[in-house]
C-alpha positions in Angstrom: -20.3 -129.5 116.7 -19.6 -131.0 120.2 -16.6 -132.9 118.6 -15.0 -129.5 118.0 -15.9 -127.6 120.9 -14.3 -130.4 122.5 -11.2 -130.5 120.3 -10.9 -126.7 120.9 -10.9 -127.3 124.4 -7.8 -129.7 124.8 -6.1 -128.1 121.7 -6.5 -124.7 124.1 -5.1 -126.6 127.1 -2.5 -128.2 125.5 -1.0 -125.3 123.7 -1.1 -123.4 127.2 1.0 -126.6 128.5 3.2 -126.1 125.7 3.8 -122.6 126.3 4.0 -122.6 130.1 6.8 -125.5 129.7 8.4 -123.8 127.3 7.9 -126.8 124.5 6.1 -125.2 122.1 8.4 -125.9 119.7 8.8 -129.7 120.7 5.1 -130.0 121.0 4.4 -128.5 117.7 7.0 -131.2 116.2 5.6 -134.3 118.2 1.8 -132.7 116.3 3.6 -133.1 113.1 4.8 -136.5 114.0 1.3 -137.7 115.4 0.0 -135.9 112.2 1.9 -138.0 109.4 0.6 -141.2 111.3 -2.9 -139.9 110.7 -2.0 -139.8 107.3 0.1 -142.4 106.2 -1.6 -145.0 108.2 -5.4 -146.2 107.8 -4.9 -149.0 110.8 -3.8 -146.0 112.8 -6.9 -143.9 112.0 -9.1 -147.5 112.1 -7.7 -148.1 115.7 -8.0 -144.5 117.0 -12.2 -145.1 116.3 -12.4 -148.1 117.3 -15.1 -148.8 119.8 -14.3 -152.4 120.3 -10.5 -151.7 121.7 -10.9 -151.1 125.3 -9.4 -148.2 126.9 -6.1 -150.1 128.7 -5.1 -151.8 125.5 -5.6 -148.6 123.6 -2.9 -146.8 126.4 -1.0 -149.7 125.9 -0.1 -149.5 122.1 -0.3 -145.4 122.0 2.7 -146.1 124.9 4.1 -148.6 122.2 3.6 -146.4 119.4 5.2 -143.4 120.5 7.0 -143.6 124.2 10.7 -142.8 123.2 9.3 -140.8 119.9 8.0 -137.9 121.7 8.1 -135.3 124.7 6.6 -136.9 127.9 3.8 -133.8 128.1 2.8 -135.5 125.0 2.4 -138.5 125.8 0.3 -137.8 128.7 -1.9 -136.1 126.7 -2.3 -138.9 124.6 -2.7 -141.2 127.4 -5.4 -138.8 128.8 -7.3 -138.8 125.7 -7.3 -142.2 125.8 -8.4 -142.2 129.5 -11.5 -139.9 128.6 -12.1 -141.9 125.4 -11.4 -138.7 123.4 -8.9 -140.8 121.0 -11.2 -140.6 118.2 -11.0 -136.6 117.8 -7.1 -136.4 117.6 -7.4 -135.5 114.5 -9.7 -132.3 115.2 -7.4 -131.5 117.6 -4.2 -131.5 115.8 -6.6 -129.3 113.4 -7.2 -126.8 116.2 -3.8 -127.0 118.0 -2.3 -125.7 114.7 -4.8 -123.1 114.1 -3.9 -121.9 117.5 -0.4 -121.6 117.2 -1.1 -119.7 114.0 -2.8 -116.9 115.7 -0.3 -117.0 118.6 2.9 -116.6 116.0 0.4 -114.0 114.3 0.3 -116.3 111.2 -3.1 -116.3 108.9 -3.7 -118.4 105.9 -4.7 -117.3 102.4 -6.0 -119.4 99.6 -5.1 -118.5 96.3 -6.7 -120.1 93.1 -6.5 -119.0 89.4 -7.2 -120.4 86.2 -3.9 -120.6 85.5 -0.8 -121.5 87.9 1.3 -118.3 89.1 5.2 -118.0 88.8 7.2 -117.7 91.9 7.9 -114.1 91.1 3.7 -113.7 90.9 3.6 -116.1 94.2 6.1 -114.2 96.1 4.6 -110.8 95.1 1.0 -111.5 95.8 2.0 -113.1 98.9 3.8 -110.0 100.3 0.9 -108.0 99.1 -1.6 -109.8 101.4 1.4 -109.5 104.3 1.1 -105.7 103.7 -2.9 -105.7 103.7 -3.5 -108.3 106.8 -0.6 -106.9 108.6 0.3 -110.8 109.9 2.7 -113.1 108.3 1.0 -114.8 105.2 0.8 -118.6 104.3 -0.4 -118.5 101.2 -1.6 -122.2 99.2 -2.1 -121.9 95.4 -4.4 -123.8 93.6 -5.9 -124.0 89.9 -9.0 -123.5 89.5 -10.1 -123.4 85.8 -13.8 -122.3 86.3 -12.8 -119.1 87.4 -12.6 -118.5 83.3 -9.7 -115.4 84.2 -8.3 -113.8 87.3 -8.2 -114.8 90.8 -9.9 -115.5 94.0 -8.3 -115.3 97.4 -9.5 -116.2 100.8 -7.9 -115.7 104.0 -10.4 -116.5 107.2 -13.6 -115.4 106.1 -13.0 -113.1 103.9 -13.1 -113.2 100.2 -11.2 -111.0 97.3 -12.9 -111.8 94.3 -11.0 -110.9 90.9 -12.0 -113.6 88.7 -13.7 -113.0 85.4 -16.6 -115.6 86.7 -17.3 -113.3 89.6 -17.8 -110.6 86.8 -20.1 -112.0 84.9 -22.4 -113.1 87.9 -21.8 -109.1 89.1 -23.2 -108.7 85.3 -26.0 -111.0 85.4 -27.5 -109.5 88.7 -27.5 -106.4 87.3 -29.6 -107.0 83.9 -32.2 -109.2 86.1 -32.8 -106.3 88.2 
C-alpha cells in the first residue's frame, strides 16, 4: 500500500513535468522504452531490487543504460529514484504513469471475455458500443474465458456488465435458496 501511494506520487509529478515541458509524448515513449526492459530483462528487474548495489553504482549503470536512449527529464527522474532508493517501484510507477495519462487523454479500459473469441466486426462493434455508453475513448482487451459457459462479461474500472450464461445460473440459484 505504501509502495503505491508512493508510485502514485512520482507517477503524479512526473506526468505534470511531462506536461509543463511539453514532452508528454517523449516521456510516454521513453515509459515504453523503460517498460520493455522490465520485461525482457530479469537482470534488469534483479538489479533494480537489489539491496546489495549501492546507490552510486546503481546511478552509474541507469546513466549507462539509458543516457543517449532517452529525454534528459527522464533520466533525472531515474537518477532521483535512485537517489531516494525508490528504484525498486519503477515498475509501479510506469503502472501509474500510464493510468494517468489515460484519464488525462480521457482514455478508459474495458475487459472483454467470452467463451468463445469475437470477430473483428463483433470487436469493433462492441467496442464502439462501450465508447457510446462511457462517453471516453475505449481500449478494449479480449480474452476467452470458457467458464463463462455462454455470453460475455465486461469490466471497465469497477464496474461490471455481466451477460454470461454462468452469471444466470448463479442469478437462478439465489433465487430457489431464498
Amino acid at each position: 500500500m505504501i509502495e503505491s501511494k508512493a508510485a502514485q506520487r512520482y507517477a503524479t509529478a512526473f506526468l505534470q513535468i511531462a506536461v509543463e515541458e511539453n514532452k508528454v509524448e517523449k516521456i510516454f515513449s521513453d515509459i515504453e522504452t523503460i517498460e520493455k526492459l522490465l520485461n525482457t530483462s530479469l537482470d534488469f528487474k534483479l538489479f533494480l531490487k537489489s539491496p546489495i548495489i549501492n546507490t552510486e553504482k546503481k546511478k552509474k549503470i541507469m546513466l549507462d543504460l539509458f543516457e543517449n536512449k532517452v529525454d534528459p527529464i527522464t533520466i533525472k527522474f531515474l537518477l532521483l529514484l535512485t537517489t531516494k532508493n525508490r528504484e525498486a517501484i519503477i515498475p509501479a510507477i510506469i503502472s501509474q504513469f500510464k493510468s494517468l495519462l489515460d484519464v488525462r487523454r480521457g482514455i478508459v479500459n474495458a475487459d472483454i471475455s467470452a467463451v468463445v473469441a469475437f470477430s473483428n466486426e463483433q470487436k469493433e462493434k462492441v467496442t464502439k458500443r462501450l465508447e457510446t455508453l462511457t462517453k471516453k475513448k475505449v481500449r478494449s482487451h479480449f480474452k476467452i474465458d470458457p467458464t463463462l459457459i455462454g455470453g460475455f462479461k465486461i469490466q471497465i474500472n469497477d464496474t461490471v456488465y455481466d451477460g454470461s450464461i454462468l452469471n444466470q445460473f448463479d442469478i437462478l440459484k439465489q433465487q430457489f435458496n431464498t
